[in-house]
Each structure stands twice: as C-alpha cells, then as structure tokens.
PDB file of the backbone (N, CA, C, O) and the ligand in Angstrom, with CONECT records:
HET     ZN  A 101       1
ATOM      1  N   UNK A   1      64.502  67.070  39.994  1.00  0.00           N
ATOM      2  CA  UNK A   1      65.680  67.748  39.416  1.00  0.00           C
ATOM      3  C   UNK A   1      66.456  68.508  40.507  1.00  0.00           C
ATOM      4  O   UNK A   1      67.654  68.229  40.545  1.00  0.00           O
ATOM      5  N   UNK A   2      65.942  69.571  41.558  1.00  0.00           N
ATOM      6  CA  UNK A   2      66.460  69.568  42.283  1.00  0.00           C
ATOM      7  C   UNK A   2      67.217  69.235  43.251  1.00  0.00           C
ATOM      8  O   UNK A   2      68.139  69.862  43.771  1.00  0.00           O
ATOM      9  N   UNK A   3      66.634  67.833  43.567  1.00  0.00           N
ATOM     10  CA  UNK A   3      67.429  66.943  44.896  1.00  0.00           C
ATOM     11  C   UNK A   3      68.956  66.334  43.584  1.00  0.00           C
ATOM     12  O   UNK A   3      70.119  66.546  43.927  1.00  0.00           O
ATOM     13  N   UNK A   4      68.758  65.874  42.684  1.00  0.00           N
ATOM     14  CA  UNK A   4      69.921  65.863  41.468  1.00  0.00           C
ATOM     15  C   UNK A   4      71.111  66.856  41.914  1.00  0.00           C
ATOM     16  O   UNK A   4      72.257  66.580  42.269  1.00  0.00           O
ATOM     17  N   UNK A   5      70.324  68.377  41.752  1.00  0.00           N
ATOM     18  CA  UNK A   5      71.659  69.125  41.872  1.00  0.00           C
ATOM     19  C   UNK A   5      71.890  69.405  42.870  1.00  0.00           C
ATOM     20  O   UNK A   5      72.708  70.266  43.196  1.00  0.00           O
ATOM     21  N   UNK A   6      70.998  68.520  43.831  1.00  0.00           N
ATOM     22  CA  UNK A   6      71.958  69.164  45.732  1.00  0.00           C
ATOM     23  C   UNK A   6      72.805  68.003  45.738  1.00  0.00           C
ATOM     24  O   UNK A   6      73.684  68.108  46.594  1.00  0.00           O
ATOM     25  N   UNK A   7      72.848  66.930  45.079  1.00  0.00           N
ATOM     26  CA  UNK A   7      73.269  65.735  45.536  1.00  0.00           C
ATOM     27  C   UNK A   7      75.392  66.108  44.644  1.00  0.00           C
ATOM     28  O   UNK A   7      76.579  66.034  44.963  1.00  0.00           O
ATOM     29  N   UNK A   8      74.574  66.451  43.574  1.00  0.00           N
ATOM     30  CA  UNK A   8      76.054  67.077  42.358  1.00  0.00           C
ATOM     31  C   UNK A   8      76.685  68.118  43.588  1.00  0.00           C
ATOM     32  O   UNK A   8      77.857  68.267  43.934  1.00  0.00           O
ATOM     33  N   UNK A   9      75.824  68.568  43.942  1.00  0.00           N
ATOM     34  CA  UNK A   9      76.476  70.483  44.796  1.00  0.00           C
ATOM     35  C   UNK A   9      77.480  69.607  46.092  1.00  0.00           C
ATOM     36  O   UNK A   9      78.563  70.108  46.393  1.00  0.00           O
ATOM     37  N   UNK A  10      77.017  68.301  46.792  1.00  0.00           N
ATOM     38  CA  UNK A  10      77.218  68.315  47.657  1.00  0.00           C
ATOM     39  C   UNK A  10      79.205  67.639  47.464  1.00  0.00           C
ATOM     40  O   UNK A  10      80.272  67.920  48.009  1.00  0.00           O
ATOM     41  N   UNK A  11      78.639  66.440  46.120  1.00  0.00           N
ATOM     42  CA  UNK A  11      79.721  65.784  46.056  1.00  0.00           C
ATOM     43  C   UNK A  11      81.308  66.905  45.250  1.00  0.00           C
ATOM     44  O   UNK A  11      82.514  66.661  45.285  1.00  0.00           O
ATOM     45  N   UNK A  12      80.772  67.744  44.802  1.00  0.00           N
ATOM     46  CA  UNK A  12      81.791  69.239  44.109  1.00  0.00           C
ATOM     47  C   UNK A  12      82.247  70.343  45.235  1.00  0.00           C
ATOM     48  O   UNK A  12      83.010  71.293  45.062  1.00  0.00           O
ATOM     49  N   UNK A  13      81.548  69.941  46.474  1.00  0.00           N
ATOM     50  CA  UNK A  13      81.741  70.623  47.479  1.00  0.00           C
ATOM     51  C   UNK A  13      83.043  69.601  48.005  1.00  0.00           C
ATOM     52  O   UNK A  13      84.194  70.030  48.078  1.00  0.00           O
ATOM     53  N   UNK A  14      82.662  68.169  48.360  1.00  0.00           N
ATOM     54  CA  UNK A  14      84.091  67.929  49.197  1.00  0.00           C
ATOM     55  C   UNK A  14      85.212  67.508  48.122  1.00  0.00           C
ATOM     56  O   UNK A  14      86.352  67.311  48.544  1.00  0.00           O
ATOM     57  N   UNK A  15      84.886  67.332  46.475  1.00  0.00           N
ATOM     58  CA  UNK A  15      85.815  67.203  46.038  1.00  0.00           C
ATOM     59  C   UNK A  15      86.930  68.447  45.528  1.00  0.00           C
ATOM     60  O   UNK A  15      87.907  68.365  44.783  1.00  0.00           O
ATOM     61  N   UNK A  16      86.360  69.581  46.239  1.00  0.00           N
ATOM     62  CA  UNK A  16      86.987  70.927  46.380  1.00  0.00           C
ATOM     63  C   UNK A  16      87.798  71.045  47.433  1.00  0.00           C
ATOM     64  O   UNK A  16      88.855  71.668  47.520  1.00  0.00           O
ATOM     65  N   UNK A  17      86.927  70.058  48.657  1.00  0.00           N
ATOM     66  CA  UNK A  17      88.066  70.364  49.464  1.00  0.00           C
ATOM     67  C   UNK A  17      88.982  69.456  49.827  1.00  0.00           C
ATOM     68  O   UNK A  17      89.627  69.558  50.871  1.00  0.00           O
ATOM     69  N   UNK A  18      89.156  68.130  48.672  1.00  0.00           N
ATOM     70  CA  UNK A  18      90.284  67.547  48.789  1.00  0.00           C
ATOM     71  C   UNK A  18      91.098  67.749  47.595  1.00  0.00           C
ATOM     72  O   UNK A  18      91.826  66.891  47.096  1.00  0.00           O
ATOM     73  N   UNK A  19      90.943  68.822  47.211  1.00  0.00           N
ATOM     74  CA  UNK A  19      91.958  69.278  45.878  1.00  0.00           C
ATOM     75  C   UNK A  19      92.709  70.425  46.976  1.00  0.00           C
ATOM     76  O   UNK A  19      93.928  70.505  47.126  1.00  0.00           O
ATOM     77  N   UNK A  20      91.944  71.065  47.515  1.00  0.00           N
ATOM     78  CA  UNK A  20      92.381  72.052  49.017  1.00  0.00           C
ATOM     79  C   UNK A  20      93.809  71.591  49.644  1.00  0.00           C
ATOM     80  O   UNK A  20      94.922  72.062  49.880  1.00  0.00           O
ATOM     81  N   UNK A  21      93.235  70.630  49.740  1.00  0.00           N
ATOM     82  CA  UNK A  21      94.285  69.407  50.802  1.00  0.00           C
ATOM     83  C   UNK A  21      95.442  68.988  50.195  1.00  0.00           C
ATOM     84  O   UNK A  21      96.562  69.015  50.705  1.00  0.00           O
ATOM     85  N   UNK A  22      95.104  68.536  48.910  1.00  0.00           N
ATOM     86  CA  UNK A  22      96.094  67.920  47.934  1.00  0.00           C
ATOM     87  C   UNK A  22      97.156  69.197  47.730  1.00  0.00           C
ATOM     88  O   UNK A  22      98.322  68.868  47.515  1.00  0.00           O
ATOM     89  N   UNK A  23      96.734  71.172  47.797  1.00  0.00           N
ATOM     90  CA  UNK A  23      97.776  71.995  47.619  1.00  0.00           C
ATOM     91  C   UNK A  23      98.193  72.479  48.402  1.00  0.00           C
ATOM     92  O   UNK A  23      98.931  73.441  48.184  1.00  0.00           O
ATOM     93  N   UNK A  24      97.884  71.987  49.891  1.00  0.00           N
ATOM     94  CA  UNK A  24      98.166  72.142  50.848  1.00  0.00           C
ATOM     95  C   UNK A  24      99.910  71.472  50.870  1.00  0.00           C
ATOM     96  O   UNK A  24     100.993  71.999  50.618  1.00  0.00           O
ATOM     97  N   UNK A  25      99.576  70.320  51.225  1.00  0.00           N
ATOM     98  CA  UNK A  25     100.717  69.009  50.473  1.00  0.00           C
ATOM     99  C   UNK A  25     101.762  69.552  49.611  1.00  0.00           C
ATOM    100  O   UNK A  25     102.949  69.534  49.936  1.00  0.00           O
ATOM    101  N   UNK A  26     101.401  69.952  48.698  1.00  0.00           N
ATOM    102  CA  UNK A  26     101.861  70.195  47.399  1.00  0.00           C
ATOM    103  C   UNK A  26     103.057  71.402  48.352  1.00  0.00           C
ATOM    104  O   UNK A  26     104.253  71.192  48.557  1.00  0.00           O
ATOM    105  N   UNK A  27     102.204  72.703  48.815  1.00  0.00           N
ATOM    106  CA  UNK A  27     103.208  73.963  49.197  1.00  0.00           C
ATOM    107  C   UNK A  27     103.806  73.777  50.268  1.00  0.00           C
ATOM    108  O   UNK A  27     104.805  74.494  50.329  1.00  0.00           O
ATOM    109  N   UNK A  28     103.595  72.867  51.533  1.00  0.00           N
ATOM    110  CA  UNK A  28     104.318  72.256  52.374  1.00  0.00           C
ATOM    111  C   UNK A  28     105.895  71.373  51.578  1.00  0.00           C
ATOM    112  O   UNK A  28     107.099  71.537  51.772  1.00  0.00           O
ATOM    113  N   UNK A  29     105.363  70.741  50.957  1.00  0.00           N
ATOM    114  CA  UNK A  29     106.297  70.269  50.402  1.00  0.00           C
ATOM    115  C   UNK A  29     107.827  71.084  49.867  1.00  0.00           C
ATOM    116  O   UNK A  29     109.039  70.973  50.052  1.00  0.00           O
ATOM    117  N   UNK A  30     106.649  72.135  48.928  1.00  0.00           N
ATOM    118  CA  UNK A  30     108.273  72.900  48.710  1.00  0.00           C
ATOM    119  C   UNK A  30     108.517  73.624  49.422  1.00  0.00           C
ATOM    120  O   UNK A  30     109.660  73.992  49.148  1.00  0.00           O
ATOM    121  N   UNK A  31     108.095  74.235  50.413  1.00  0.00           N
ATOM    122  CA  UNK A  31     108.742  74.690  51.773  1.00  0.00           C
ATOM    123  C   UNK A  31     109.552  73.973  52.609  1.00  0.00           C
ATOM    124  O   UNK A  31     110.264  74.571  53.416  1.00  0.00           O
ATOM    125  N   UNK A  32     109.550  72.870  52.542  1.00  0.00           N
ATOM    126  CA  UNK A  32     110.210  71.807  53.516  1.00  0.00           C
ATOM    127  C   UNK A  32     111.388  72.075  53.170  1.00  0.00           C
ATOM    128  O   UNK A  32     111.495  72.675  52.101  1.00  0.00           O
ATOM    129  N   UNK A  33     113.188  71.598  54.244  1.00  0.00           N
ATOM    130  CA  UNK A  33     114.013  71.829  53.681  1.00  0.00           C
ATOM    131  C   UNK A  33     114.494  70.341  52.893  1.00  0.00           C
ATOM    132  O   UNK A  33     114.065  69.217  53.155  1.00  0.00           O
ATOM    133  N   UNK A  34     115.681  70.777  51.684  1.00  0.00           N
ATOM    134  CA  UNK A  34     115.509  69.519  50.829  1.00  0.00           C
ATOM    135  C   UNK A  34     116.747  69.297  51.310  1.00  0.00           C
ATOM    136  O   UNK A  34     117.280  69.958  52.201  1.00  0.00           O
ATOM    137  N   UNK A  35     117.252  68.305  50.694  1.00  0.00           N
ATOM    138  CA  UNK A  35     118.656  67.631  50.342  1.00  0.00           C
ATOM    139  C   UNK A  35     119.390  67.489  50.303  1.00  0.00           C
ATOM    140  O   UNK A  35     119.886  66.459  50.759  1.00  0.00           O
ATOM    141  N   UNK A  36     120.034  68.392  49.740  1.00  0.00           N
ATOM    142  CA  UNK A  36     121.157  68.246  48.276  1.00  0.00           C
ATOM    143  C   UNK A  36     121.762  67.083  47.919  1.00  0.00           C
ATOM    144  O   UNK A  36     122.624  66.524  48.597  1.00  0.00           O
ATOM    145  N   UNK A  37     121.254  66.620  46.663  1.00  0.00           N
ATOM    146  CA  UNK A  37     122.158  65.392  45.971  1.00  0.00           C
ATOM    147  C   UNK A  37     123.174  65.183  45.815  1.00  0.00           C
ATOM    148  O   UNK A  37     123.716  64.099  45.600  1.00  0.00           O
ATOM    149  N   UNK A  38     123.587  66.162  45.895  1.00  0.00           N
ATOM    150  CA  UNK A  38     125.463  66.120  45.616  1.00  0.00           C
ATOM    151  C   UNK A  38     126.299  65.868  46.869  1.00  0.00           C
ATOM    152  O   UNK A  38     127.059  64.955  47.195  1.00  0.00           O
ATOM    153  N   UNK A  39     125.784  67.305  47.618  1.00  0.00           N
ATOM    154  CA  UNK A  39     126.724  67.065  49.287  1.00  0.00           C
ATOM    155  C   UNK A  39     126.003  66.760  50.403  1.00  0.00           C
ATOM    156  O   UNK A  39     126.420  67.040  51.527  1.00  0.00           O
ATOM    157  N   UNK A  40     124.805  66.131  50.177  1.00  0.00           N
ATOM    158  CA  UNK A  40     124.058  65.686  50.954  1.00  0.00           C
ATOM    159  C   UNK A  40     123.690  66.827  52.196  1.00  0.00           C
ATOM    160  O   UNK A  40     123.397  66.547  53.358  1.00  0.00           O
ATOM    161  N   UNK A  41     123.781  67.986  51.680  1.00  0.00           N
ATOM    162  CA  UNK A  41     123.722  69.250  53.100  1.00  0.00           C
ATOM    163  C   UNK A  41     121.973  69.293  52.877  1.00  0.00           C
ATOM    164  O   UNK A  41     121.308  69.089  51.861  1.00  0.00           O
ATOM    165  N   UNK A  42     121.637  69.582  54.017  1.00  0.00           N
ATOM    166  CA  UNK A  42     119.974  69.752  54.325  1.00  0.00           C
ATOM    167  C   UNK A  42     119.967  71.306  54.292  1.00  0.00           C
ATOM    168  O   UNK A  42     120.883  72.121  54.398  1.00  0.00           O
ATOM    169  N   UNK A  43     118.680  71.439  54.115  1.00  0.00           N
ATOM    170  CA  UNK A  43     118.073  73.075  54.263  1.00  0.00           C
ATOM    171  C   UNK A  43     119.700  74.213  53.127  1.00  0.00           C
ATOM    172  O   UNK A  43     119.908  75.363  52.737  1.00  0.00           O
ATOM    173  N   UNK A  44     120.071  73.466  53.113  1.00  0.00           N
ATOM    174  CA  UNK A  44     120.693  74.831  51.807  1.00  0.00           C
ATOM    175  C   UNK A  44     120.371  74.548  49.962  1.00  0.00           C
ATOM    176  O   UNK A  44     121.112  74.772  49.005  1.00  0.00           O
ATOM    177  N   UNK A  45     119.302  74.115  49.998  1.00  0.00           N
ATOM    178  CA  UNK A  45     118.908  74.221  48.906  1.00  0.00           C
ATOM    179  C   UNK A  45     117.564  75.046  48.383  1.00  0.00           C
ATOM    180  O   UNK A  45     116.468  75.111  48.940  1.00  0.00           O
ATOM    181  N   UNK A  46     117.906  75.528  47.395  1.00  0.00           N
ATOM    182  CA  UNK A  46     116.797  76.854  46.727  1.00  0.00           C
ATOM    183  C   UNK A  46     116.419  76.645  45.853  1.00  0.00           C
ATOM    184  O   UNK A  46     117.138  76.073  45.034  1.00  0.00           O
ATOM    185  N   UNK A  47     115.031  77.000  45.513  1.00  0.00           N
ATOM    186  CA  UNK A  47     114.180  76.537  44.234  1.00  0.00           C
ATOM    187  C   UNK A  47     114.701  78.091  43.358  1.00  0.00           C
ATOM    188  O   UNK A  47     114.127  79.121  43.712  1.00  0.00           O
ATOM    189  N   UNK A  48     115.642  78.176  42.383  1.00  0.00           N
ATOM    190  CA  UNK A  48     115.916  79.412  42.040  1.00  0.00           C
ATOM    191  C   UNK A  48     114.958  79.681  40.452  1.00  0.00           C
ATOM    192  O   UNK A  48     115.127  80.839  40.069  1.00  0.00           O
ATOM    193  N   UNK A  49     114.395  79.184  39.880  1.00  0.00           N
ATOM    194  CA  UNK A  49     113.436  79.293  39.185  1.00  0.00           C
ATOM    195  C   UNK A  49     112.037  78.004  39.159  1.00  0.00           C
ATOM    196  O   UNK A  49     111.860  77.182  40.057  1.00  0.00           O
ATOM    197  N   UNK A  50     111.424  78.095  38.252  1.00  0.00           N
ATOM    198  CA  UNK A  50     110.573  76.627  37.873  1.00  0.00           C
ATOM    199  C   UNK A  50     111.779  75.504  37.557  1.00  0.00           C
ATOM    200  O   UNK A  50     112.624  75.649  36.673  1.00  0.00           O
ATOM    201  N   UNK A  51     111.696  74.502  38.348  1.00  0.00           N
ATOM    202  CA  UNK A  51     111.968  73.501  38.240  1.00  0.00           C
ATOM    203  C   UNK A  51     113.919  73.313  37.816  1.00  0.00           C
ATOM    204  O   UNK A  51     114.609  72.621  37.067  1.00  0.00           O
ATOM    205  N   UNK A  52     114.089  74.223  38.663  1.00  0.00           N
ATOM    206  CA  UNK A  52     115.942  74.631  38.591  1.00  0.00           C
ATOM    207  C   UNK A  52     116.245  74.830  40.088  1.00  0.00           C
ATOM    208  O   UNK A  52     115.713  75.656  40.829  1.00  0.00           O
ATOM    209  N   UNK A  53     117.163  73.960  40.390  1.00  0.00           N
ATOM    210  CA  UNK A  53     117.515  74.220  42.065  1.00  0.00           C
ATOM    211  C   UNK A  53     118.523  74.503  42.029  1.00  0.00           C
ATOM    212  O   UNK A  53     118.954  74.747  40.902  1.00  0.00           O
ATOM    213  N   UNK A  54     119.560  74.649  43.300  1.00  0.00           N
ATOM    214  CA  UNK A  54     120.590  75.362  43.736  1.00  0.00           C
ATOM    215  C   UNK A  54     120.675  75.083  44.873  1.00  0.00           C
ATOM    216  O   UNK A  54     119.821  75.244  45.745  1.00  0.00           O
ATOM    217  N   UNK A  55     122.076  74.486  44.995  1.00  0.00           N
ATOM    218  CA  UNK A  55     122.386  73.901  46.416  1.00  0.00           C
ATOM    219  C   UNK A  55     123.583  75.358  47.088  1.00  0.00           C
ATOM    220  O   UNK A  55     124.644  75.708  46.572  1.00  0.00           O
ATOM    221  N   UNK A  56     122.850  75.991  48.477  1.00  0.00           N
ATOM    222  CA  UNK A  56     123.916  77.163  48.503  1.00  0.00           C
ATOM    223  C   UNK A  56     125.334  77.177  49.499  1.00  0.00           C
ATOM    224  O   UNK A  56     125.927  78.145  49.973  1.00  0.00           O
ATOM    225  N   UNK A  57     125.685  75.411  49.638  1.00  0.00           N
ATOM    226  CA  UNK A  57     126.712  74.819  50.297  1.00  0.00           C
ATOM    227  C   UNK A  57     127.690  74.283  49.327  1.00  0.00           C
ATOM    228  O   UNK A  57     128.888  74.541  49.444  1.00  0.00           O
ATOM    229  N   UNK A  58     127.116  73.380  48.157  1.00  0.00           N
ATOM    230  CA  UNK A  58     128.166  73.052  47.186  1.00  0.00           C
ATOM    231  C   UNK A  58     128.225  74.016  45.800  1.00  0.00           C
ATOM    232  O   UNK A  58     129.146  74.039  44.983  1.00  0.00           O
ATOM    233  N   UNK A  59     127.362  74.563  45.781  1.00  0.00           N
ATOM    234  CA  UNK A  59     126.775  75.571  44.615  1.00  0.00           C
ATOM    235  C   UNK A  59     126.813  75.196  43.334  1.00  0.00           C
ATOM    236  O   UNK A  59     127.395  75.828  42.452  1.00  0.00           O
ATOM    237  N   UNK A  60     126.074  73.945  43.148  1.00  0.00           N
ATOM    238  CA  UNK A  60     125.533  73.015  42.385  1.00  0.00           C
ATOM    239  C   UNK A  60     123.911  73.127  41.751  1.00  0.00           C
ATOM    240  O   UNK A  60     122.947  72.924  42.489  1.00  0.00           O
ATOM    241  N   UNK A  61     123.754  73.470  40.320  1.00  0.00           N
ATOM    242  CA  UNK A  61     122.467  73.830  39.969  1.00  0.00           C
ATOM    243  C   UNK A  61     122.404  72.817  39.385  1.00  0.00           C
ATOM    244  O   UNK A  61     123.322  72.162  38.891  1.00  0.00           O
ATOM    245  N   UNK A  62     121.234  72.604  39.404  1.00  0.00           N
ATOM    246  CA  UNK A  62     120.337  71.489  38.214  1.00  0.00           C
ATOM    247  C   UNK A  62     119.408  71.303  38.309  1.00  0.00           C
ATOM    248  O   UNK A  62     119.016  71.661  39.419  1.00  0.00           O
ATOM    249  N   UNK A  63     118.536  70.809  37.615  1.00  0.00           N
ATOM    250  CA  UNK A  63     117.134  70.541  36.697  1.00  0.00           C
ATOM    251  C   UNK A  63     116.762  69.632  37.576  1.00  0.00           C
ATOM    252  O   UNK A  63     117.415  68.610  37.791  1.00  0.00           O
ATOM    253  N   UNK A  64     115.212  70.062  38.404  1.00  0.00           N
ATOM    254  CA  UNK A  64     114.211  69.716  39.344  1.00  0.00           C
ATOM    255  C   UNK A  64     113.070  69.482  38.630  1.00  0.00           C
ATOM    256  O   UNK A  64     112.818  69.840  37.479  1.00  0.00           O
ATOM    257  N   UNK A  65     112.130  68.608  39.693  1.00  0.00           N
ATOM    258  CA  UNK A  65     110.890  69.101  39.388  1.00  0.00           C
ATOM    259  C   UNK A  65     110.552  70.383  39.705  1.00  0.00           C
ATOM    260  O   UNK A  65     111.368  71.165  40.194  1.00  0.00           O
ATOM    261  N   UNK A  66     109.269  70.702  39.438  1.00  0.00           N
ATOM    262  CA  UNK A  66     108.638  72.052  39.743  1.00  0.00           C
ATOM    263  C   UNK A  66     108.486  72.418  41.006  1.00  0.00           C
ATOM    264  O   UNK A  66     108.434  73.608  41.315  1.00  0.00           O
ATOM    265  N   UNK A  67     108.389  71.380  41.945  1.00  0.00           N
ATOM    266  CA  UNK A  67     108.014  71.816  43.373  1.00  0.00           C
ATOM    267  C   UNK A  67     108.954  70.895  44.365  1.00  0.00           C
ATOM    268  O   UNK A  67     109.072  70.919  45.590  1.00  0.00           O
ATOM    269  N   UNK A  68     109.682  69.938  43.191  1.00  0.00           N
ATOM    270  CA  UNK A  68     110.742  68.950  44.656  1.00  0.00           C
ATOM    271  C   UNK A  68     112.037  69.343  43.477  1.00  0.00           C
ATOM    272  O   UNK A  68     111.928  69.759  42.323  1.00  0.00           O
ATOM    273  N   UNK A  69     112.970  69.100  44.093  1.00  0.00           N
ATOM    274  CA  UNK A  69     114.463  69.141  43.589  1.00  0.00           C
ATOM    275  C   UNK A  69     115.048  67.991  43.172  1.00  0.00           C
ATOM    276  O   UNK A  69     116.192  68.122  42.736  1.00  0.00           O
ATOM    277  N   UNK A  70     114.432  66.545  43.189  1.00  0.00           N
ATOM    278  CA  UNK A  70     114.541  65.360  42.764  1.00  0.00           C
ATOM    279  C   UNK A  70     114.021  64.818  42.369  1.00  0.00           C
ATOM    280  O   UNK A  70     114.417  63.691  42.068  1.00  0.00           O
TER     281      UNK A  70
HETATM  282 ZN    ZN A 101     125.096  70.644  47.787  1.00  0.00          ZN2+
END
C-alpha cells in the first residue's frame, strides 16, 4: 500500500508542475502586448475588465476573452 501512494504522490507531484507551467503561459500571455483589431496598433491595448478590452489609440472597446482580446 505504501509503494501505491509514493507512486500516486510522485505522478500529482509533476502533474502540479505542469499545471505550474500551463499558468505560467496563461499570465505571460496577457502581459504580452496585443493587437488591436481595428487599427492594427500594437501594445496600446488594455484588458479594462474580465474579458472587455480597450484599444488606447483608436479607443475602441469590445468583448474579449478573459486573458486574450481575440
Ligand atoms: Zn485600436
């Protein structure tokens, strides 16, 4: 029973640390600069709530995902 739960401990151990990785990804991501769909300007766009962006060159809002703007 023991060697059971070192074997469970071991595989919950790296699948922790590729969920790690995966929000790593995830907050890189919305840090990166985005887009804008409209005027195509880079880095002037703002995540101004959940899943609502804001472009601060054409000043164009609309409905994002949660963590990308497209
Ligand atoms: Zn724009």
């Amino acid at each position: 029973m023991g060697k059971v739960t070192g074997i469970a401990g071991r595989f919950g151990a790296r699948y922790g640390m590729s969920l790690r990785r995966k929000w790593k990804e995830i907050m890189e991501k919305r840090y990166a600069d985005h887009v804008c769909p409209y005027c195509k300007t880079e880095g002037k766009v703002v995540r101004i709530a959940a899943g609502i962006w804001y472009c601060k060159k054409c000043k164009t809002k609309w409905a994002g995902l949660a963590y990308t703007p497209y």
